[in-house]
mmCIF file of the N, C-alpha and C atoms, coordinates in Angstrom:
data_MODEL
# 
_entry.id   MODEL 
# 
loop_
_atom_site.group_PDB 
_atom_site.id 
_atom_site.type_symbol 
_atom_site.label_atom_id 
_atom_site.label_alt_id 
_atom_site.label_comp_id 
_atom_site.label_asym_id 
_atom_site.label_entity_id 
_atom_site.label_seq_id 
_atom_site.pdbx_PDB_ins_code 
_atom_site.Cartn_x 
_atom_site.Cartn_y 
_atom_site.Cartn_z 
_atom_site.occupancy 
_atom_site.B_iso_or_equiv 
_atom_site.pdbx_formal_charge 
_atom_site.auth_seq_id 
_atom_site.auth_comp_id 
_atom_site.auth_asym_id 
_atom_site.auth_atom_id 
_atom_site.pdbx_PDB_model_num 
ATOM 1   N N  . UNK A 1 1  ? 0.820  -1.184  0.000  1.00 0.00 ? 1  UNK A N  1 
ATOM 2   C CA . UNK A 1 1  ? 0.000  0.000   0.000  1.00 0.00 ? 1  UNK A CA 1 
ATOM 3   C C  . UNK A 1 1  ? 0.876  1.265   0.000  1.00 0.00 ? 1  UNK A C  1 
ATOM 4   N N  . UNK A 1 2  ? 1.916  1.164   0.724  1.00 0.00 ? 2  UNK A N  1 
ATOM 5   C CA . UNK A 1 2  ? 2.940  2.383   0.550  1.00 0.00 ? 2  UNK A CA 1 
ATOM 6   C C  . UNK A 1 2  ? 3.461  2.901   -0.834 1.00 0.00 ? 2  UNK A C  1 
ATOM 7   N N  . UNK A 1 3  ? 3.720  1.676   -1.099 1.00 0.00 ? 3  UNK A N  1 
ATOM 8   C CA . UNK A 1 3  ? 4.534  1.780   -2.482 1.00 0.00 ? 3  UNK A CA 1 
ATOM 9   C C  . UNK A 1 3  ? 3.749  2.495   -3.639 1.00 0.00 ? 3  UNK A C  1 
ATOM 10  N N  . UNK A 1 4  ? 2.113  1.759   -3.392 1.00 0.00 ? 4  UNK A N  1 
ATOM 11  C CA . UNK A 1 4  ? 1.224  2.395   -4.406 1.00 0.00 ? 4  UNK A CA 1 
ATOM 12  C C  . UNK A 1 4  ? 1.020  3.906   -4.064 1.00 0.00 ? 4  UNK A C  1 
ATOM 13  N N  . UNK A 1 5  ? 0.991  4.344   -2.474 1.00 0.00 ? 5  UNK A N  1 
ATOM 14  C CA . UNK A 1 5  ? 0.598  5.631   -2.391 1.00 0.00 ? 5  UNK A CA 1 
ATOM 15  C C  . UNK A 1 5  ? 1.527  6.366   -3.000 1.00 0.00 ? 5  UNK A C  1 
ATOM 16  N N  . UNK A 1 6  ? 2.880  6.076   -2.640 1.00 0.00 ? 6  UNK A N  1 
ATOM 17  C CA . UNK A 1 6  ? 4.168  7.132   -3.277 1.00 0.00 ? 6  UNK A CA 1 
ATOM 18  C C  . UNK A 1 6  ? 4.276  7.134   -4.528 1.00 0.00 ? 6  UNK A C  1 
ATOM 19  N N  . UNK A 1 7  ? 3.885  5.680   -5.283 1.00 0.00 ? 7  UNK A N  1 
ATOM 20  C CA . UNK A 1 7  ? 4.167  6.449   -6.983 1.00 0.00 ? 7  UNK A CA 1 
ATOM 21  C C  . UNK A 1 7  ? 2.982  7.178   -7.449 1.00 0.00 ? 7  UNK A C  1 
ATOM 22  N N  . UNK A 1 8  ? 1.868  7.266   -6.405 1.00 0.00 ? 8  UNK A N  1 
ATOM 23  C CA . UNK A 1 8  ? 0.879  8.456   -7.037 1.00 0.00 ? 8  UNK A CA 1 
ATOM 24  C C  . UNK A 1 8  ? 0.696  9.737   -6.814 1.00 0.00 ? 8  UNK A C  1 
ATOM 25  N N  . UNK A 1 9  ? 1.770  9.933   -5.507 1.00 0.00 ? 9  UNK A N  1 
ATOM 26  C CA . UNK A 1 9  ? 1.705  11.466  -5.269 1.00 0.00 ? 9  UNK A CA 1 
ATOM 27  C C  . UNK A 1 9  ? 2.394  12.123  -6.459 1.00 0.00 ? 9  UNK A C  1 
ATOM 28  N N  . UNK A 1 10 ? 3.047  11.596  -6.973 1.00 0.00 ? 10 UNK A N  1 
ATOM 29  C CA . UNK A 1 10 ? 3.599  12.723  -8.134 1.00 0.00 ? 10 UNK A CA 1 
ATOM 30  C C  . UNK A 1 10 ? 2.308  12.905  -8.960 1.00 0.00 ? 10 UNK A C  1 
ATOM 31  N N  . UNK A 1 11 ? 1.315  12.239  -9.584 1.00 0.00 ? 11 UNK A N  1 
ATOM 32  C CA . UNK A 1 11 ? 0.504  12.197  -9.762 1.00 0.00 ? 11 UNK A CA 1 
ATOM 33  C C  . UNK A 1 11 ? -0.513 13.353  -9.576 1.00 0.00 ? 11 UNK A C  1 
ATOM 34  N N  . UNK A 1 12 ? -0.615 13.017  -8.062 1.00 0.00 ? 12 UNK A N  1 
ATOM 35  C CA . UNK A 1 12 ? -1.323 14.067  -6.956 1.00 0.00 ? 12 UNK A CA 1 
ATOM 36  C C  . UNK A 1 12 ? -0.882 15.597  -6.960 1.00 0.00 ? 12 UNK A C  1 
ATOM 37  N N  . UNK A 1 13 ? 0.527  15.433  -7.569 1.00 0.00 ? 13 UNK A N  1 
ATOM 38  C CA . UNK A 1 13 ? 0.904  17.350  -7.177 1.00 0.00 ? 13 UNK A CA 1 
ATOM 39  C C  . UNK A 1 13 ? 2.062  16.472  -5.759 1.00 0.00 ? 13 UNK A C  1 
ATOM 40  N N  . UNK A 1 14 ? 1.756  16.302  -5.183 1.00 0.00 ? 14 UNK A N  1 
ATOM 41  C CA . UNK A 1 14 ? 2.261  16.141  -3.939 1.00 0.00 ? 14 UNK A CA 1 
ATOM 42  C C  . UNK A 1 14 ? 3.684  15.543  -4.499 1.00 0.00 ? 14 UNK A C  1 
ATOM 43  N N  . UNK A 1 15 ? 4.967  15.695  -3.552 1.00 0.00 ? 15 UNK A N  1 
ATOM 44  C CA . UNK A 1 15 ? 6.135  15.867  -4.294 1.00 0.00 ? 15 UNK A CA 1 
ATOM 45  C C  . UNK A 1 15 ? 6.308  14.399  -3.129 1.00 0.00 ? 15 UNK A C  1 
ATOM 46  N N  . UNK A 1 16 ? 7.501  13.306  -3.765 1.00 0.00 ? 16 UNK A N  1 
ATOM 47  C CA . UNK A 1 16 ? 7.278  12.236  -3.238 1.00 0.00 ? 16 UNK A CA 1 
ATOM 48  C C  . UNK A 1 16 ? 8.597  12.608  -2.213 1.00 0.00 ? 16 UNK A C  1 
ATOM 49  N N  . UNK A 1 17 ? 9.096  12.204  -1.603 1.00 0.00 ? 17 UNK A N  1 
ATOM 50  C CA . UNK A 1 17 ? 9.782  12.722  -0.023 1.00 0.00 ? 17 UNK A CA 1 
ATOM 51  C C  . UNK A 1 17 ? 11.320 11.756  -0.845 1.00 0.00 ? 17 UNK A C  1 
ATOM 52  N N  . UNK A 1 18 ? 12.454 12.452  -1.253 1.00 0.00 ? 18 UNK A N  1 
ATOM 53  C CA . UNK A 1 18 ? 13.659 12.374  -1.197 1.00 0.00 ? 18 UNK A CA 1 
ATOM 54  C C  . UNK A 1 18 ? 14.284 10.346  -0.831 1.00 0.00 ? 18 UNK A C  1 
ATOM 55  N N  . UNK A 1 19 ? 14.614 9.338   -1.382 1.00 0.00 ? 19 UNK A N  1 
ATOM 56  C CA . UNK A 1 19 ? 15.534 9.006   -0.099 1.00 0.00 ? 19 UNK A CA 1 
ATOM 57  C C  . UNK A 1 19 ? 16.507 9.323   -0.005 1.00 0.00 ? 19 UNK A C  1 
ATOM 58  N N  . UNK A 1 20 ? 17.067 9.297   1.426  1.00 0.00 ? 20 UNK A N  1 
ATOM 59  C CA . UNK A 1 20 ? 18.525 10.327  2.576  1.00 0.00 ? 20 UNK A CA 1 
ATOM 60  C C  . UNK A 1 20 ? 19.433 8.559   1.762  1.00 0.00 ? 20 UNK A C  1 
ATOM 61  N N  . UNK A 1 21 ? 19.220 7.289   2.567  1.00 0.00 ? 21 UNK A N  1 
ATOM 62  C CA . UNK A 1 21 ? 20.175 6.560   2.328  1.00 0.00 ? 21 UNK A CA 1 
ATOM 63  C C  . UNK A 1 21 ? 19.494 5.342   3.511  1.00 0.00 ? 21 UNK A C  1 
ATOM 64  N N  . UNK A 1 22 ? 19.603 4.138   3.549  1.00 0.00 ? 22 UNK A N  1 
ATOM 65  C CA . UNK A 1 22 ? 19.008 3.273   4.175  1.00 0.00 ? 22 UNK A CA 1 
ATOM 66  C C  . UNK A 1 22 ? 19.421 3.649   5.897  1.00 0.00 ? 22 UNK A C  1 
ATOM 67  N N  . UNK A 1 23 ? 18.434 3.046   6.219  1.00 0.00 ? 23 UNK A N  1 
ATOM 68  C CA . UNK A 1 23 ? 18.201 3.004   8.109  1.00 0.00 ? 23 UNK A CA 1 
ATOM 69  C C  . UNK A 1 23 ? 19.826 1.836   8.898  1.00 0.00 ? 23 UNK A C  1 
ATOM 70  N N  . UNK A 1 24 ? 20.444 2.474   9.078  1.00 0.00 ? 24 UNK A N  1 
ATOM 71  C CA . UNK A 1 24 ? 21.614 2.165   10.003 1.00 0.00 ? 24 UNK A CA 1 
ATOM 72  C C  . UNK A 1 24 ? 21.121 1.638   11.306 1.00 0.00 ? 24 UNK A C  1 
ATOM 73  N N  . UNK A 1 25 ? 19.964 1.992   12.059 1.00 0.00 ? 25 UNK A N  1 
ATOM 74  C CA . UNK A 1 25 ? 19.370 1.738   13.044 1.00 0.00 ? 25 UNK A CA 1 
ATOM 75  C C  . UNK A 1 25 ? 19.776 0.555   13.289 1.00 0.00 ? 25 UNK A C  1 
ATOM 76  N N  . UNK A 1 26 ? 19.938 -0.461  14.516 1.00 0.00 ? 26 UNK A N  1 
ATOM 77  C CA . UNK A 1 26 ? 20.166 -1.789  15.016 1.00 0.00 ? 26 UNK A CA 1 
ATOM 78  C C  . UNK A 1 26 ? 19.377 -2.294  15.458 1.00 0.00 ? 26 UNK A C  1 
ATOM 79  N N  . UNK A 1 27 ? 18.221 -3.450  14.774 1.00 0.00 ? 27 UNK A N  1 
ATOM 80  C CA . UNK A 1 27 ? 17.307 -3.573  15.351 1.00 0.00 ? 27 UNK A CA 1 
ATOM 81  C C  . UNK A 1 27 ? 17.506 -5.102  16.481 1.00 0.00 ? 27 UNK A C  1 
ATOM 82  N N  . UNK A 1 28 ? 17.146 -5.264  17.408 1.00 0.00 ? 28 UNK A N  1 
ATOM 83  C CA . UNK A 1 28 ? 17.163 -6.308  18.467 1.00 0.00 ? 28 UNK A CA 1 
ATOM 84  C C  . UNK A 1 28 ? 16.053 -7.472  17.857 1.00 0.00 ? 28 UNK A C  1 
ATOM 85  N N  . UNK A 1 29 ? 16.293 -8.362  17.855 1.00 0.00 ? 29 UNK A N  1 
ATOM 86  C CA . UNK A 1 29 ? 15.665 -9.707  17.379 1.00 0.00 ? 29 UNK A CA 1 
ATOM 87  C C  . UNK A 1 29 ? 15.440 -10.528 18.366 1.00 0.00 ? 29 UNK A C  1 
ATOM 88  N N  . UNK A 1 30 ? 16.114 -10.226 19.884 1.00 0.00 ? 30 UNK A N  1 
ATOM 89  C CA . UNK A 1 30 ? 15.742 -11.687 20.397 1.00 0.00 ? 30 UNK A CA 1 
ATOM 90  C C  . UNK A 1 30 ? 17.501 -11.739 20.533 1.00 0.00 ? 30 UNK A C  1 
ATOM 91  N N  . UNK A 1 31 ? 17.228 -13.132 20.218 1.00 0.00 ? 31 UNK A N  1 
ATOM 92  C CA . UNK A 1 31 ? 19.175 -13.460 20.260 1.00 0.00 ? 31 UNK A CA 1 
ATOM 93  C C  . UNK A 1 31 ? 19.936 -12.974 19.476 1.00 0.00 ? 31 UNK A C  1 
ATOM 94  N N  . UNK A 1 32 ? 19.418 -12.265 18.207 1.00 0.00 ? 32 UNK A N  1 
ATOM 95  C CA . UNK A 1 32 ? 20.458 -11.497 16.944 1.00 0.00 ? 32 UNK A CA 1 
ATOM 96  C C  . UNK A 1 32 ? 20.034 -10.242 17.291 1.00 0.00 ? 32 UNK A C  1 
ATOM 97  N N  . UNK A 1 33 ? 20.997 -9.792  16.041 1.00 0.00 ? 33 UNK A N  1 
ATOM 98  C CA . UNK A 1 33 ? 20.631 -8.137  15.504 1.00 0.00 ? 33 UNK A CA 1 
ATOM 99  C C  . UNK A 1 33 ? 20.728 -8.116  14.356 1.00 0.00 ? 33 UNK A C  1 
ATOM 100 N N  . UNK A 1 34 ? 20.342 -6.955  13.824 1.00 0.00 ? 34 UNK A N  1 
ATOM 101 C CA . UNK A 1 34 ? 20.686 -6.644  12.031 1.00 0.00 ? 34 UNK A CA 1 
ATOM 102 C C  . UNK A 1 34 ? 20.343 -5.540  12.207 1.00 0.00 ? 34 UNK A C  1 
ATOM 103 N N  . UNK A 1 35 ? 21.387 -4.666  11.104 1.00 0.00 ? 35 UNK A N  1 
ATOM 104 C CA . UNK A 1 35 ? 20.991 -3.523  11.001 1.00 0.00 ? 35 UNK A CA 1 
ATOM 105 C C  . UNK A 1 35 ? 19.981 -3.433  10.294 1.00 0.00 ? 35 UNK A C  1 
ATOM 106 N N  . UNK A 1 36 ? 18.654 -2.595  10.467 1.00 0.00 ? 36 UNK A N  1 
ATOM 107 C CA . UNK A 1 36 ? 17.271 -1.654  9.624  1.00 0.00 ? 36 UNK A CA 1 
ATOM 108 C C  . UNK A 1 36 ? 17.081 -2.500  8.205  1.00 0.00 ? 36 UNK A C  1 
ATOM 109 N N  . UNK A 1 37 ? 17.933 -1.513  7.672  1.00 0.00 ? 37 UNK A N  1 
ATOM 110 C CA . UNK A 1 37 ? 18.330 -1.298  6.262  1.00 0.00 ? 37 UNK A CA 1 
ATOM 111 C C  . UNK A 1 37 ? 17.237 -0.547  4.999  1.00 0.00 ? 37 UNK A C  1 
ATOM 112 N N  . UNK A 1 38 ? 16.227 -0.246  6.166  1.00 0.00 ? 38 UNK A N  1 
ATOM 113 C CA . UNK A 1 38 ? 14.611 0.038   5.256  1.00 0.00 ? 38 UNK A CA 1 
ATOM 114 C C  . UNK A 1 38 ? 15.503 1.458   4.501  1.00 0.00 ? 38 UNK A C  1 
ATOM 115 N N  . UNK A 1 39 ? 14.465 1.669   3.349  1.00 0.00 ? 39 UNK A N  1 
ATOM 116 C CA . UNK A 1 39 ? 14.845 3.374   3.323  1.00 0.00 ? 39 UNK A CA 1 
ATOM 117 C C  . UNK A 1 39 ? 14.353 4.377   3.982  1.00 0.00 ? 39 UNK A C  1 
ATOM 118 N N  . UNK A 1 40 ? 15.386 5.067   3.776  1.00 0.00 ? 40 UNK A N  1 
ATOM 119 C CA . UNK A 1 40 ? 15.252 6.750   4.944  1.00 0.00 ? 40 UNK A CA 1 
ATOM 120 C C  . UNK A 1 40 ? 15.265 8.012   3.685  1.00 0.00 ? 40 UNK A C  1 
ATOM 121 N N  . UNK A 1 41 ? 13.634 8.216   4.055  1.00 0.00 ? 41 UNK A N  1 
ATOM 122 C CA . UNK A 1 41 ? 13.246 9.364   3.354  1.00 0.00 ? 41 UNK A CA 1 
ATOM 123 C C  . UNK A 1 41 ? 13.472 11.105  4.129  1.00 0.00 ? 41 UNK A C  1 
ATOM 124 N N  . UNK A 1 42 ? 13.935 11.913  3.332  1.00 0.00 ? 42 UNK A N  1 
ATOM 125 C CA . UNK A 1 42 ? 14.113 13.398  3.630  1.00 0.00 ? 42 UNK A CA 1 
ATOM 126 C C  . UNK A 1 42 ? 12.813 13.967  4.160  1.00 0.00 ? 42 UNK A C  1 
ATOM 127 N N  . UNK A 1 43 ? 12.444 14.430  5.249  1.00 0.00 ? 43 UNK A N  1 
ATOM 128 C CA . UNK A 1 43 ? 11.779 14.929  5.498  1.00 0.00 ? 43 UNK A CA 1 
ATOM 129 C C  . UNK A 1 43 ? 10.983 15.937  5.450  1.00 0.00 ? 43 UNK A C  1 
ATOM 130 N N  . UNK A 1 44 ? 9.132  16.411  4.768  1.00 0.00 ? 44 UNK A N  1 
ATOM 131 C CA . UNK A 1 44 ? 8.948  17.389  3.967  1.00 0.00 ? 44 UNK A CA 1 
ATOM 132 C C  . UNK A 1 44 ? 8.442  18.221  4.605  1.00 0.00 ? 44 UNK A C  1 
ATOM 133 N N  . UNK A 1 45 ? 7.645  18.079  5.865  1.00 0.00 ? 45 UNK A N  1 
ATOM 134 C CA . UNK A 1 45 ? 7.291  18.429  6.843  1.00 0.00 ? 45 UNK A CA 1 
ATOM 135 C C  . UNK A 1 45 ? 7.456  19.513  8.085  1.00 0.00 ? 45 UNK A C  1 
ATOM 136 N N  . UNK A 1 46 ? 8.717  18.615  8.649  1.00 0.00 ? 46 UNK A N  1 
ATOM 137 C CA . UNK A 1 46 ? 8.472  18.743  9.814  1.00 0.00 ? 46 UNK A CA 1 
ATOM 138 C C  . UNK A 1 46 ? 10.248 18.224  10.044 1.00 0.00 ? 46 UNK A C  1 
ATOM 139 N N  . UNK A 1 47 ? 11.001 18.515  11.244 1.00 0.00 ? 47 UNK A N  1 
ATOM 140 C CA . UNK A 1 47 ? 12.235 18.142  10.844 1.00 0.00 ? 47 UNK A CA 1 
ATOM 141 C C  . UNK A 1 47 ? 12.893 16.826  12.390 1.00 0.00 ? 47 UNK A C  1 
ATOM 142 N N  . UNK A 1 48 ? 11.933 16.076  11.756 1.00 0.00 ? 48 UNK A N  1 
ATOM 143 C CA . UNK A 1 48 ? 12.497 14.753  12.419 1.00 0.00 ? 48 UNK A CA 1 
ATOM 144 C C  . UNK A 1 48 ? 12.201 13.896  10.906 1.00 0.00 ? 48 UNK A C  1 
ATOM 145 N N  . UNK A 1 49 ? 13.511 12.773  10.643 1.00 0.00 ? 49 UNK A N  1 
ATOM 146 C CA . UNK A 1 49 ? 13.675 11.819  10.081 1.00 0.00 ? 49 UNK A CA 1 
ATOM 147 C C  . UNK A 1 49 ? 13.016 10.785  10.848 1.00 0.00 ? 49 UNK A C  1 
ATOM 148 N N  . UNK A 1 50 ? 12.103 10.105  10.040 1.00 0.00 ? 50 UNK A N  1 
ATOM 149 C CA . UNK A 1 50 ? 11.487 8.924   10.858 1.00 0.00 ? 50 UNK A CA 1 
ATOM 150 C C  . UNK A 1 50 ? 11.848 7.302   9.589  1.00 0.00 ? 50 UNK A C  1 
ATOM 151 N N  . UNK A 1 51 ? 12.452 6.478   10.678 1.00 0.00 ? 51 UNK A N  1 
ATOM 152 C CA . UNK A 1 51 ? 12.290 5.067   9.732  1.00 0.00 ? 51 UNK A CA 1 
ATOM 153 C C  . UNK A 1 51 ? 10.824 4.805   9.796  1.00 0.00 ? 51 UNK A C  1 
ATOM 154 N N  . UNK A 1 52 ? 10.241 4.167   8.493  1.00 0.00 ? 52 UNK A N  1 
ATOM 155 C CA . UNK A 1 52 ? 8.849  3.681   8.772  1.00 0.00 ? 52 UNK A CA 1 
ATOM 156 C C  . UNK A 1 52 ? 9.102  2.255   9.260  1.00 0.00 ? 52 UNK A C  1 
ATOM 157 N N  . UNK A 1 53 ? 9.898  1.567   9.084  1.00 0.00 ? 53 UNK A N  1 
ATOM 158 C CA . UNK A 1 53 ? 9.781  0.294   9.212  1.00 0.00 ? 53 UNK A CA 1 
ATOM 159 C C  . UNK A 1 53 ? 10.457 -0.053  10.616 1.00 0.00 ? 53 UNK A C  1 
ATOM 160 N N  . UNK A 1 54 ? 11.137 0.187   11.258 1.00 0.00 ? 54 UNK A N  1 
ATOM 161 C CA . UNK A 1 54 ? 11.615 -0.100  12.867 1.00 0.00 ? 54 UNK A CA 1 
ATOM 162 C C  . UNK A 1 54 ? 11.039 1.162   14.133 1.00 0.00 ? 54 UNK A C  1 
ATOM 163 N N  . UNK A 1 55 ? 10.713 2.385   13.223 1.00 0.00 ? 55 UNK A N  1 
ATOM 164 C CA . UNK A 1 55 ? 10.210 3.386   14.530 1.00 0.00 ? 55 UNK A CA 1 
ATOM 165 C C  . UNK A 1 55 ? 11.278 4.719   14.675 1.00 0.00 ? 55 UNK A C  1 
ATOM 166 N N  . UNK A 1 56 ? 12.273 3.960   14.255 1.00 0.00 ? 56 UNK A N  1 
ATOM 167 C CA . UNK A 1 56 ? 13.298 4.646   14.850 1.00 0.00 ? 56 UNK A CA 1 
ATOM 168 C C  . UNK A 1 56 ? 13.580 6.402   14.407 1.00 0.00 ? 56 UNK A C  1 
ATOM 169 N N  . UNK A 1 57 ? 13.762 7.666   15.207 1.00 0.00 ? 57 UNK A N  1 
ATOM 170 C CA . UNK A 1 57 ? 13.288 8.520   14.800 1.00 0.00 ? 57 UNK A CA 1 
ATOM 171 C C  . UNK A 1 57 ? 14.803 9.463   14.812 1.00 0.00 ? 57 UNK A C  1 
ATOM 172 N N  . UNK A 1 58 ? 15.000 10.413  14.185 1.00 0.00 ? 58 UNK A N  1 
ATOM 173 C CA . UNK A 1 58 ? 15.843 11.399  14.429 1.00 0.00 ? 58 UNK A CA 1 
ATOM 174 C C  . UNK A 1 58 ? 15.618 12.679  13.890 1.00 0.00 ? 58 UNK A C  1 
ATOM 175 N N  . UNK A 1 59 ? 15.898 13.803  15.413 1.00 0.00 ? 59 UNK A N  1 
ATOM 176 C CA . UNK A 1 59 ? 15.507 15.116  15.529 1.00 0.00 ? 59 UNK A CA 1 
ATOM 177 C C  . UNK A 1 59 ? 16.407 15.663  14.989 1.00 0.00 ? 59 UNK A C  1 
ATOM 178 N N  . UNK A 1 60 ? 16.271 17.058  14.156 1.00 0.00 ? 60 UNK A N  1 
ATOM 179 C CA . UNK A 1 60 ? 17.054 17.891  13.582 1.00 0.00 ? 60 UNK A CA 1 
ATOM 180 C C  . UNK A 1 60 ? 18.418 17.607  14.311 1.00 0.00 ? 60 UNK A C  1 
ATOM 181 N N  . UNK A 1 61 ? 18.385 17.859  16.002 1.00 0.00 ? 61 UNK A N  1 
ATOM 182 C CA . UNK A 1 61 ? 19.740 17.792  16.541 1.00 0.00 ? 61 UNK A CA 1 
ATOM 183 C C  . UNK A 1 61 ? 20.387 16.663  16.485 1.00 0.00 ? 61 UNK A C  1 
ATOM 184 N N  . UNK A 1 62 ? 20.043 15.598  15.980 1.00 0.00 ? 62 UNK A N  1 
ATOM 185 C CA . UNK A 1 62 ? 20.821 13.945  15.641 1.00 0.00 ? 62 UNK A CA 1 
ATOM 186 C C  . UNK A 1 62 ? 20.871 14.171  14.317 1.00 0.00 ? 62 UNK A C  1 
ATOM 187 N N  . UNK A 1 63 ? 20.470 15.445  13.178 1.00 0.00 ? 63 UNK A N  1 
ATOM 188 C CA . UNK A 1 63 ? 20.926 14.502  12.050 1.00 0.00 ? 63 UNK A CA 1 
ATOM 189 C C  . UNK A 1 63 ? 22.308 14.413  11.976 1.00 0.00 ? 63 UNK A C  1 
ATOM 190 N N  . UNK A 1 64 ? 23.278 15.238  12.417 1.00 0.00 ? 64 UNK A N  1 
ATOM 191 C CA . UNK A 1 64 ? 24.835 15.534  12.071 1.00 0.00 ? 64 UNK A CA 1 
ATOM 192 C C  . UNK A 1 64 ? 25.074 14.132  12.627 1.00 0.00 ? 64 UNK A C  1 
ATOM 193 N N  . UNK A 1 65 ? 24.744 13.531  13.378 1.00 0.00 ? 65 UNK A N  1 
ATOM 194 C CA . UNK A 1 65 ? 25.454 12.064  13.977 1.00 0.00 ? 65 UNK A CA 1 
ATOM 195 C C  . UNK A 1 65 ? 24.638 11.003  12.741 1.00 0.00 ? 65 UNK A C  1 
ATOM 196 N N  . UNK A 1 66 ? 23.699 11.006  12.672 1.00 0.00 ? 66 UNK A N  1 
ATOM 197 C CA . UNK A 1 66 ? 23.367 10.639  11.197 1.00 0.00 ? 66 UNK A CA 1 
ATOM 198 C C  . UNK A 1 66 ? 23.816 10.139  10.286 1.00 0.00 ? 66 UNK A C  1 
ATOM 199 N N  . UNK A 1 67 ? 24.547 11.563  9.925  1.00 0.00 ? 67 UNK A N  1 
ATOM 200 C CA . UNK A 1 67 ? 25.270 11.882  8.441  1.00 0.00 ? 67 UNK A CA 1 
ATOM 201 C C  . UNK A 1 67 ? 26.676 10.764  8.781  1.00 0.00 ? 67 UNK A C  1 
ATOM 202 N N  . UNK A 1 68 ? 27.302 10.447  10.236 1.00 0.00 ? 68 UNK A N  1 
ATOM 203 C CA . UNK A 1 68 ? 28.512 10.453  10.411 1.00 0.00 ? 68 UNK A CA 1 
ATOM 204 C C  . UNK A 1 68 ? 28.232 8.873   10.853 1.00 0.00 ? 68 UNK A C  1 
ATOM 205 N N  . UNK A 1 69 ? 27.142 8.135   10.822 1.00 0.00 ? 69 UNK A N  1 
ATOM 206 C CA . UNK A 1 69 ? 26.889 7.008   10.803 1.00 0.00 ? 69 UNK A CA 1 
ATOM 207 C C  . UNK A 1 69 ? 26.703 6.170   9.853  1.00 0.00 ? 69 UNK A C  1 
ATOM 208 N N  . UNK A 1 70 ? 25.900 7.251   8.442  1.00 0.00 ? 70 UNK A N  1 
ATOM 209 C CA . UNK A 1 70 ? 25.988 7.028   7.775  1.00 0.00 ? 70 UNK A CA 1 
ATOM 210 C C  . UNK A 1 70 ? 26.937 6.517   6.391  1.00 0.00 ? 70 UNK A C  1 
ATOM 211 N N  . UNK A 1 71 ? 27.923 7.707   6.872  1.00 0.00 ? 71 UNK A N  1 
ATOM 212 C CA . UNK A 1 71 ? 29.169 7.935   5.982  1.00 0.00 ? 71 UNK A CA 1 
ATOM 213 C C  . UNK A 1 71 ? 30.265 6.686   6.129  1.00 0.00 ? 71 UNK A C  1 
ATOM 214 N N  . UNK A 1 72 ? 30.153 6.252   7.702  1.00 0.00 ? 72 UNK A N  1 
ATOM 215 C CA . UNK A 1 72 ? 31.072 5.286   8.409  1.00 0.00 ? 72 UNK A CA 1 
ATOM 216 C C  . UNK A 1 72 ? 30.344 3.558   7.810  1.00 0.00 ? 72 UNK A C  1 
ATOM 217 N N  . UNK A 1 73 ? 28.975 3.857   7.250  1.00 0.00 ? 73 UNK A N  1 
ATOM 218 C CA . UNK A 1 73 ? 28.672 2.504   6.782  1.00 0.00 ? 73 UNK A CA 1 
ATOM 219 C C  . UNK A 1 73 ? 28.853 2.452   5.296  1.00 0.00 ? 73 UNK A C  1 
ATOM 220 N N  . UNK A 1 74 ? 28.924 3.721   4.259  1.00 0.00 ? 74 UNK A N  1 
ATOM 221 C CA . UNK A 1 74 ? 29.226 3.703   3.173  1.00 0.00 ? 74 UNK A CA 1 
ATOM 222 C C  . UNK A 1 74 ? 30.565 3.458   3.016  1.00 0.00 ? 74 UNK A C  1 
ATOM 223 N N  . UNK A 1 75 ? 31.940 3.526   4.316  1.00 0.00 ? 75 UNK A N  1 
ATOM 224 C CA . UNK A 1 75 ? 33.411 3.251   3.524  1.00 0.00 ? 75 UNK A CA 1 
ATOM 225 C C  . UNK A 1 75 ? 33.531 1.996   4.136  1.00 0.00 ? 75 UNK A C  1 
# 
């Protein structure tokens, strides 16, 4: 249902929200982990980054740690 809503906002006028770069987040499983990995859309709103798929949220003042979590999983 997501997928269908976002390829119709262009459609709509409504501009479809950026992705930043996948969710780094660590999600807890029980006895494992794995990182997220969902995508992380730019925010059009309002200025918290939210994963849709684990919860996990970040306020304007976390994006710079973000960026530097991010960067550290791209090398």
């Amino acid at each position: 249902m997501r997928t269908l809503l976002l390829a119709l906002k262009p459609v709509t006028g409504d501009p479809a929200p950026a992705v930043i770069s996948t969710c780094p987040n660590v999600v807890d499983e029980g006895e494992t982990t794995r990182e997220c990995g969902a995508k992380l859309r730019a925010p059009l709103r309002d200025d918290m980054i939210h994963c849709r798929a684990c919860g996990r949220r970040w306020p304007r003042n976390e994006w710079e740690h973000l960026g530097q979590l991010l960067q550290a999983a791209a090398a």
